[in-house]
Each structure stands twice: as structure tokens, then as C-alpha cells.
Biopython code that builds the backbone (N, CA, C, O; Angstrom):
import numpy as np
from Bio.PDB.StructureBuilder import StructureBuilder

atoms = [
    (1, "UNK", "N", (0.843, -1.190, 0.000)),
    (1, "UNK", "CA", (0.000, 0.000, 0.000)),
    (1, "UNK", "C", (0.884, 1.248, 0.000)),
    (1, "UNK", "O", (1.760, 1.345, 0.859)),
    (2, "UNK", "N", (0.674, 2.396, -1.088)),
    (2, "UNK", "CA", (1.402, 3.480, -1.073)),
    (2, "UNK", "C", (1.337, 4.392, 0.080)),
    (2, "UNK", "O", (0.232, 4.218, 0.593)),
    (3, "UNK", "N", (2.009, 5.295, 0.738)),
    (3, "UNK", "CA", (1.509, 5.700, 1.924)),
    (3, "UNK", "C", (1.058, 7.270, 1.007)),
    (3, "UNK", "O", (1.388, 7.568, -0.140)),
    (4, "UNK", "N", (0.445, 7.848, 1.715)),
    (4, "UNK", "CA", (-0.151, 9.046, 1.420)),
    (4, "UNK", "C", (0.607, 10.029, 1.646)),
    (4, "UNK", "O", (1.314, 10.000, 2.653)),
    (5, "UNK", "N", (0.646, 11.138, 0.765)),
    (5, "UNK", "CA", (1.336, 12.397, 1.427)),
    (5, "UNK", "C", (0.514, 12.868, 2.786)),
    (5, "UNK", "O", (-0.393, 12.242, 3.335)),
    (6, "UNK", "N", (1.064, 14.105, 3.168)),
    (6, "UNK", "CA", (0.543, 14.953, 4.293)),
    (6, "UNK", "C", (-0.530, 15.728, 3.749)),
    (6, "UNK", "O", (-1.491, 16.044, 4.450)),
    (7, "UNK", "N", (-0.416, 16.101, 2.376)),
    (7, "UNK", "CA", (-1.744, 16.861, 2.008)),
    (7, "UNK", "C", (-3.077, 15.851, 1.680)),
    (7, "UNK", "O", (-4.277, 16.036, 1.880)),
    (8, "UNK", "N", (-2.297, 14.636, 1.056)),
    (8, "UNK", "CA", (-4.044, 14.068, 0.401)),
    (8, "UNK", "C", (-4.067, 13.415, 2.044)),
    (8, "UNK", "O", (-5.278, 13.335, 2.246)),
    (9, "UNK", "N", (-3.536, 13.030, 3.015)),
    (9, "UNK", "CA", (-4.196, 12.753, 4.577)),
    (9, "UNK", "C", (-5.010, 13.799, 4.847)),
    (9, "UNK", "O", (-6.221, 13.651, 5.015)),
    (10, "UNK", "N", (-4.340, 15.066, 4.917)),
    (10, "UNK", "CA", (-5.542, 16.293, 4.983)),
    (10, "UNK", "C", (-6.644, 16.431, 4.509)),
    (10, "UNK", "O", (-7.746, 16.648, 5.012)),
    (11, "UNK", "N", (-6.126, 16.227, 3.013)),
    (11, "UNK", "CA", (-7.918, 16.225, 2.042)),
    (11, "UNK", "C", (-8.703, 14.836, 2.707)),
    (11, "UNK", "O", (-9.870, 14.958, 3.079)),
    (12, "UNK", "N", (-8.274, 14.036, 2.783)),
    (12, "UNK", "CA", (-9.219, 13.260, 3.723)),
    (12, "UNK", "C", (-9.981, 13.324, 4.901)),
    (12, "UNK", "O", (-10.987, 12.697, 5.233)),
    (13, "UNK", "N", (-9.035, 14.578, 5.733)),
    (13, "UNK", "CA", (-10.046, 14.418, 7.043)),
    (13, "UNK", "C", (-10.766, 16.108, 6.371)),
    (13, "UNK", "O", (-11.469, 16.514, 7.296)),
    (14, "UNK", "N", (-10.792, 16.500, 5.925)),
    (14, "UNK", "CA", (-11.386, 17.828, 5.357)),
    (14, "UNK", "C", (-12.997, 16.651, 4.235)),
    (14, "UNK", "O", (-14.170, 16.943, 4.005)),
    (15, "UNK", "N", (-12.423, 15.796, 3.984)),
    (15, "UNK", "CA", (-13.386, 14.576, 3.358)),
    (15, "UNK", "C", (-14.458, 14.095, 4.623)),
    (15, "UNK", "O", (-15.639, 13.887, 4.348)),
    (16, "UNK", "N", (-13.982, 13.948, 5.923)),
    (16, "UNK", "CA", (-14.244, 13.249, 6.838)),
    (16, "UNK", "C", (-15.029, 14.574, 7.966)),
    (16, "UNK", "O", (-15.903, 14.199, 8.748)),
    (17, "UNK", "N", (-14.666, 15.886, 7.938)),
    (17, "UNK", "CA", (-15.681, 16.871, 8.235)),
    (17, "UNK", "C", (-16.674, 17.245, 7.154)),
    (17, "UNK", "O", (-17.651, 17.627, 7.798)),
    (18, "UNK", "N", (-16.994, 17.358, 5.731)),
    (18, "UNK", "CA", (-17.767, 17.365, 4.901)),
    (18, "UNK", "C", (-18.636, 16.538, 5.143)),
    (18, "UNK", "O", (-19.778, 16.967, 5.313)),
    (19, "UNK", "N", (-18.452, 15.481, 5.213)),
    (19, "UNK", "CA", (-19.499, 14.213, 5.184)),
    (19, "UNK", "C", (-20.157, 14.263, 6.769)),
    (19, "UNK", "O", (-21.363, 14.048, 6.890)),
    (20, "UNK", "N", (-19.578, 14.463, 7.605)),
    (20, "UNK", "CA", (-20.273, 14.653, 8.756)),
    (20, "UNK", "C", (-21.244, 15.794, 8.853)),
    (20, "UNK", "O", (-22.384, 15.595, 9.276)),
    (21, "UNK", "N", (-20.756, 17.203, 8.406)),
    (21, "UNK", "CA", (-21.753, 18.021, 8.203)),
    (21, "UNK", "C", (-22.541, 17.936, 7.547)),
    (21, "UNK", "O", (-23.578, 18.546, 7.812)),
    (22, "UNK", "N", (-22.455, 17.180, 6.423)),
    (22, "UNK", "CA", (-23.399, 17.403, 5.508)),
    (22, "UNK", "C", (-24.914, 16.510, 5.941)),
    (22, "UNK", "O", (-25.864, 16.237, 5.207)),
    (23, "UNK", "N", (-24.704, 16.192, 7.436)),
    (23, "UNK", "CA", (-26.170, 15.124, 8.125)),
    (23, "UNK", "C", (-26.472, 13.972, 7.725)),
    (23, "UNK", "O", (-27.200, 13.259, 8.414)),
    (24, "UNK", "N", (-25.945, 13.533, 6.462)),
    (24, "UNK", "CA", (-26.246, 12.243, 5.404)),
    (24, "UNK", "C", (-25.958, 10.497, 6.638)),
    (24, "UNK", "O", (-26.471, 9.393, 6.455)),
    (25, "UNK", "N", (-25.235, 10.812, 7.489)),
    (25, "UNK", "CA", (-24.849, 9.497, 8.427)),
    (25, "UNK", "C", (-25.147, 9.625, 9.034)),
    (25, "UNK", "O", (-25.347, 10.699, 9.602)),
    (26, "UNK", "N", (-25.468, 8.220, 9.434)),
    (26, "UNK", "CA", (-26.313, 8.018, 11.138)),
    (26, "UNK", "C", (-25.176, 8.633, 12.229)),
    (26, "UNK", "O", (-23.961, 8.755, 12.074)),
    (27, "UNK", "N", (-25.765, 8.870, 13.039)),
    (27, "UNK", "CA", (-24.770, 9.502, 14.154)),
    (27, "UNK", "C", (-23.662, 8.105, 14.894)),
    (27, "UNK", "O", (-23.035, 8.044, 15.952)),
    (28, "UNK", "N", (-23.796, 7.342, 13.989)),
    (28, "UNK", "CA", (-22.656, 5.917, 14.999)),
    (28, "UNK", "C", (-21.979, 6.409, 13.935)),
    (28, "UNK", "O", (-20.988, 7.048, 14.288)),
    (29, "UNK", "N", (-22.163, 6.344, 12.618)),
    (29, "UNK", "CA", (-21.189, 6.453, 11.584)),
    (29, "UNK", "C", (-20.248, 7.911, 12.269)),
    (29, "UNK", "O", (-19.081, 7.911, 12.658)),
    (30, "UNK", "N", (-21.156, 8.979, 12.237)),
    (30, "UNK", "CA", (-20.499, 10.306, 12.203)),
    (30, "UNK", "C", (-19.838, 9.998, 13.319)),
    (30, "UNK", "O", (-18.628, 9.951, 13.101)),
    (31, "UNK", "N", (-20.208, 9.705, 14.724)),
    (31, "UNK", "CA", (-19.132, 9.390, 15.897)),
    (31, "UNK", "C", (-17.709, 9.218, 15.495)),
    (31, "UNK", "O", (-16.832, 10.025, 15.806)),
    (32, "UNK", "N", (-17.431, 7.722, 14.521)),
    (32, "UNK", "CA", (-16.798, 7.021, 14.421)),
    (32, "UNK", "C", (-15.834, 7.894, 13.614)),
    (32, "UNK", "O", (-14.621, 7.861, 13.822)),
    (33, "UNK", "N", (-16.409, 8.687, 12.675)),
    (33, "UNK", "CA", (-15.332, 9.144, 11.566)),
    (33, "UNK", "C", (-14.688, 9.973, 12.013)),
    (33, "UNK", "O", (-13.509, 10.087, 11.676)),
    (34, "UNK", "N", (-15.287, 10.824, 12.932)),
    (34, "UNK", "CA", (-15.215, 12.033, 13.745)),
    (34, "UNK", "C", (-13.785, 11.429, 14.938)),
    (34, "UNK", "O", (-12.801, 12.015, 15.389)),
    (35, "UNK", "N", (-14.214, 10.280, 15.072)),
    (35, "UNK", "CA", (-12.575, 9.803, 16.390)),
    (35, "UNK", "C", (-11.752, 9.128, 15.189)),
    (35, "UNK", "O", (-10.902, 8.424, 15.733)),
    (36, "UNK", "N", (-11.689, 9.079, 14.472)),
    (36, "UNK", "CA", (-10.575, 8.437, 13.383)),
    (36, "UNK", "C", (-10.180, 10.070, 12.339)),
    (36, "UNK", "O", (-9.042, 10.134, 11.873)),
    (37, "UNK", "N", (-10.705, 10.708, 12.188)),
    (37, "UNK", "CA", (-10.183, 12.517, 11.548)),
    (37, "UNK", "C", (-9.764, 12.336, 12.877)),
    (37, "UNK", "O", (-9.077, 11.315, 12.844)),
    (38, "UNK", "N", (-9.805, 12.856, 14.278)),
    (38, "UNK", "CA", (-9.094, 13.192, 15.421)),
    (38, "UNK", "C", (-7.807, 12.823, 15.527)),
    (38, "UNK", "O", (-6.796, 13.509, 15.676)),
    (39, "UNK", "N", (-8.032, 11.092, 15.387)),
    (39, "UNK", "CA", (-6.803, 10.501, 15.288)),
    (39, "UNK", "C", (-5.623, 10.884, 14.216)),
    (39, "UNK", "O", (-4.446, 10.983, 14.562)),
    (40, "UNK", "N", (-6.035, 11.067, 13.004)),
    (40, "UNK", "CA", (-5.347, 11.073, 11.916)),
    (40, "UNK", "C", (-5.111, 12.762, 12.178)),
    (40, "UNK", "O", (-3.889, 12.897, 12.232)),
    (41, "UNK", "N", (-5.781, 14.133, 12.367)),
    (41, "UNK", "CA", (-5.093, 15.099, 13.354)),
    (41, "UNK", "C", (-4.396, 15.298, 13.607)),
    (41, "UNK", "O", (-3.497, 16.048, 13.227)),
    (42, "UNK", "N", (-4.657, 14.314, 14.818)),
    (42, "UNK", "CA", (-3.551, 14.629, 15.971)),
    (42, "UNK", "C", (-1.922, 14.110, 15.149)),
    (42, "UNK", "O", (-0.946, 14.598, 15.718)),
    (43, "UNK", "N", (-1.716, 13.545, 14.380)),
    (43, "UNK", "CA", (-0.712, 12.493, 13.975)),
    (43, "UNK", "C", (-0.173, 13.817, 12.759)),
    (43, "UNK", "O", (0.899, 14.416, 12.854)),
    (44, "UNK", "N", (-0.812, 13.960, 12.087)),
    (44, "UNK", "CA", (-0.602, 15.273, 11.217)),
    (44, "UNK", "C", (-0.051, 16.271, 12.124)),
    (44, "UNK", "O", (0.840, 16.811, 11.468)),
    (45, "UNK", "N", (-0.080, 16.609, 12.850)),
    (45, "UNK", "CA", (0.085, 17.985, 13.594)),
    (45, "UNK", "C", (1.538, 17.731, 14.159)),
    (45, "UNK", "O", (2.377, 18.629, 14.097)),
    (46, "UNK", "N", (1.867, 16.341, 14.782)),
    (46, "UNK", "CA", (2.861, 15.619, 15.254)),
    (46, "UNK", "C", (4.124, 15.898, 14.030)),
    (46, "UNK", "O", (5.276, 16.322, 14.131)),
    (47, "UNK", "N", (3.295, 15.441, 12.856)),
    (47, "UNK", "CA", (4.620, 15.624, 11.876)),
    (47, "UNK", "C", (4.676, 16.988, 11.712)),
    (47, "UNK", "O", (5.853, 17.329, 11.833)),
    (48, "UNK", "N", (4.007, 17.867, 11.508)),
    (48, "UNK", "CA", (4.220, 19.523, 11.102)),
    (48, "UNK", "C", (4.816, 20.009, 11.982)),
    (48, "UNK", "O", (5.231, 21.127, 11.678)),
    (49, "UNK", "N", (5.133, 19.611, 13.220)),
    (49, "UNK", "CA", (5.583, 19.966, 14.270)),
    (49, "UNK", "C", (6.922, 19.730, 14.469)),
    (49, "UNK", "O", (7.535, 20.598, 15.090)),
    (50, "UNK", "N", (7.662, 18.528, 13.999)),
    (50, "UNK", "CA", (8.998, 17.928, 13.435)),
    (50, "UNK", "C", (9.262, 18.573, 12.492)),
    (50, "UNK", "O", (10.244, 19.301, 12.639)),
    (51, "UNK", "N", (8.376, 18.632, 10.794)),
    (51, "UNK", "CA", (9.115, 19.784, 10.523)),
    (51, "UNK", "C", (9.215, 20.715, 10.694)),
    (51, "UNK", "O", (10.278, 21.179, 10.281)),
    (52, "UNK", "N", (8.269, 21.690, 11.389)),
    (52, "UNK", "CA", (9.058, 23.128, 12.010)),
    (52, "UNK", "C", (10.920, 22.950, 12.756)),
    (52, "UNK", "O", (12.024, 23.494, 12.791)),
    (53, "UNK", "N", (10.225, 21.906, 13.174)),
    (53, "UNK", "CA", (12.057, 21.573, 14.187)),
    (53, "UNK", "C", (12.843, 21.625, 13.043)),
    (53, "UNK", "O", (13.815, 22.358, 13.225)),
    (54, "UNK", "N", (12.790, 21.039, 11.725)),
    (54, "UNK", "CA", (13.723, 20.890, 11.186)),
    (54, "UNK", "C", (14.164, 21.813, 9.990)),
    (54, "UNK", "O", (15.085, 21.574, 9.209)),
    (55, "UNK", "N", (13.476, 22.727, 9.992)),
    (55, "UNK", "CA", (13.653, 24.133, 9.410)),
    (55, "UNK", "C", (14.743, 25.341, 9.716)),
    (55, "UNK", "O", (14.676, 25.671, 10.900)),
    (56, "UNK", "N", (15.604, 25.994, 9.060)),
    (56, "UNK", "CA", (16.146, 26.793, 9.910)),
    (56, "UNK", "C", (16.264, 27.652, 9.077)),
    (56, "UNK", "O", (16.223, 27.418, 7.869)),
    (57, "UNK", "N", (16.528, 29.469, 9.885)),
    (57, "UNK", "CA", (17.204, 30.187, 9.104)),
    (57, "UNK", "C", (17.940, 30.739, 8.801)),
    (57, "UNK", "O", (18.549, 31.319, 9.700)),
    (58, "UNK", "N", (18.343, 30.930, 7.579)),
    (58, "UNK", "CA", (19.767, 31.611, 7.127)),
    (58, "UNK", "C", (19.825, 32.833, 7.857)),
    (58, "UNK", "O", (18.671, 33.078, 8.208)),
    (59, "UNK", "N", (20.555, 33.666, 8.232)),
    (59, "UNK", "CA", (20.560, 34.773, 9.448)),
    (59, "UNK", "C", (22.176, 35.859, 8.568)),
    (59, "UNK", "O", (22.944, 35.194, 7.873)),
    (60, "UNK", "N", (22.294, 36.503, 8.635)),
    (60, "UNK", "CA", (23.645, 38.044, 8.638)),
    (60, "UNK", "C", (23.642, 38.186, 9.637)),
    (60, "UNK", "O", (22.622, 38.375, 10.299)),
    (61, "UNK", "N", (24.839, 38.138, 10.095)),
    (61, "UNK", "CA", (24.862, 38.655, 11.538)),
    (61, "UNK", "C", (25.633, 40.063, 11.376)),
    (61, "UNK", "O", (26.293, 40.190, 10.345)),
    (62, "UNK", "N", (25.618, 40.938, 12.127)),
    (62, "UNK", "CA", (26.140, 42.420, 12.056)),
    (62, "UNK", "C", (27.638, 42.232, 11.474)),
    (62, "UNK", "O", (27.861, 43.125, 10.656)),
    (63, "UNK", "N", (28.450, 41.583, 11.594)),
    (63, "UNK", "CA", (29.552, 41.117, 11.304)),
    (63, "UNK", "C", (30.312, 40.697, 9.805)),
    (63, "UNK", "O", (31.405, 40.791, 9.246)),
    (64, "UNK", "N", (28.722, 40.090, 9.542)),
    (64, "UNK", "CA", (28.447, 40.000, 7.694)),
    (64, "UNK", "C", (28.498, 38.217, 7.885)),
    (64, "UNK", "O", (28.386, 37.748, 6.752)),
    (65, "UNK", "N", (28.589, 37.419, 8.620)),
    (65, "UNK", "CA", (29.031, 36.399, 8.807)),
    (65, "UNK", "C", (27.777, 35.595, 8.859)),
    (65, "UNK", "O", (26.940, 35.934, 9.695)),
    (66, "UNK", "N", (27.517, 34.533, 8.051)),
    (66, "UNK", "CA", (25.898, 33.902, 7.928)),
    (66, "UNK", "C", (25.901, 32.281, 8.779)),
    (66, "UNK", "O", (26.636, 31.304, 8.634)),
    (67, "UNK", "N", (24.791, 32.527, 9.644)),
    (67, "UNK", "CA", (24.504, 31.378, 10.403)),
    (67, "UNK", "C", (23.143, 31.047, 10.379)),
    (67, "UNK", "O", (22.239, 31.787, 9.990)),
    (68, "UNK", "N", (22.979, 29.364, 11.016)),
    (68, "UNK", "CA", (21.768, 28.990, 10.442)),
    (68, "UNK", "C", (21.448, 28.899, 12.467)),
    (68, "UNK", "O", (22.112, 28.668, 13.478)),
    (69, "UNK", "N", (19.243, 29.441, 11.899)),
    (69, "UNK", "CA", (19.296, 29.721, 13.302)),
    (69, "UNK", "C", (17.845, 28.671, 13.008)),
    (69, "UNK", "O", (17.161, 28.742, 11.987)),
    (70, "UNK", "N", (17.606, 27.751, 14.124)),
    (70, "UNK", "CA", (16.212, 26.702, 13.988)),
    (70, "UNK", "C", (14.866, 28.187, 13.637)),
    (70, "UNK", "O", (14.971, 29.372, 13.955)),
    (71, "UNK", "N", (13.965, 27.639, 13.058)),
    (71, "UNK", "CA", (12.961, 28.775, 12.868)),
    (71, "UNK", "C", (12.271, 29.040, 13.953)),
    (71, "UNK", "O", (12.101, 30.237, 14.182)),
    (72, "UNK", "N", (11.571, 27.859, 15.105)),
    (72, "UNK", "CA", (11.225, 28.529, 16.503)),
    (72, "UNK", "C", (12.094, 29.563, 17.172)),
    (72, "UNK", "O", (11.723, 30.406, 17.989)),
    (73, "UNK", "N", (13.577, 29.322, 16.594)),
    (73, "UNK", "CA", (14.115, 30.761, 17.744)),
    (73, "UNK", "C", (14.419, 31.987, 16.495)),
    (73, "UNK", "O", (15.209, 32.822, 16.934)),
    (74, "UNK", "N", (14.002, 32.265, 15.141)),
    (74, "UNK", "CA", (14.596, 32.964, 14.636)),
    (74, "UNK", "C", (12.892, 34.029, 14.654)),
    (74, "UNK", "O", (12.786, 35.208, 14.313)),
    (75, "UNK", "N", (11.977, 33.271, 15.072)),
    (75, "UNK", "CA", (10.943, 34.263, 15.133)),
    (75, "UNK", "C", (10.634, 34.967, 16.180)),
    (75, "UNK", "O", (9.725, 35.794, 16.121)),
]
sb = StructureBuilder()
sb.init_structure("model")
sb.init_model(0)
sb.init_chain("A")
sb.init_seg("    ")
for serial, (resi, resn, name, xyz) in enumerate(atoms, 1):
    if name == "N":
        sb.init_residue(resn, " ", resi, " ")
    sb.init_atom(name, np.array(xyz, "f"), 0.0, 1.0, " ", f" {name:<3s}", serial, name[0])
structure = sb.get_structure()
């Protein structure tokens, strides 16, 4: 099985709030889809969160001298 990018996982749970709003499922269905988008979420957010860690930025320092600074501390 191919694994999915991070965006078509997204378009899925953006798939998985559509269909719930849209009233069409019994409420066991909507429960269910509703704790599996949560799950799949929470797991998404986990990776966006690693890559922020692994981002950095190029920086000038007054000196003229270029260093790389992680992006949580360069903001």
C-alpha cells in the first residue's frame, strides 16, 4: 500500500468533516469518523511539528558572517 502524502491525509479528514456536516450518516457512523479525523489530526500535527524543528534560518549577523538559526528561535 502506497503511503499518502501529508496533504491528500488532509484532504481526507477535510473529506471526513464534509461528510459529517453534511447530516447524510447516522450519528454511529459520524461518531466514528469524527474519532478516526481526530486521530489522523492529531498524527498530522505531530509531523508539522517535526518539521518546524527541522527548518532553519539563514541569518547576517552584524559582522556579515551567515549562520543557520532553527525557525522557533529565529521568530
Amino acid at each position: 500500500m502506497e503511503k499518502l502524502t501529508f496533504e491528500q491525509r488532509l484532504d481526507q479528514i477535510k473529506g471526513i468533516i464534509d461528510g459529517i456536516e453534511s447530516g447524510q450518516m447516522p450519528l454511529e457512523e459520524s461518531v466514528r469518523q469524527f474519532e478516526n479525523g481526530m486521530r489522523s489530526l492529531n498524527q498530522l500535527e505531530k509531523e508539522l511539528e517535526e518539521m518546524k524543528r527541522r527548518i532553519t534560518v539563514l541569518q547576517e549577523g552584524s559582522d556579515g558572517a551567515w549562520t543557520e538559526t532553527p525557525l522557533e528561535e529565529a521568530t
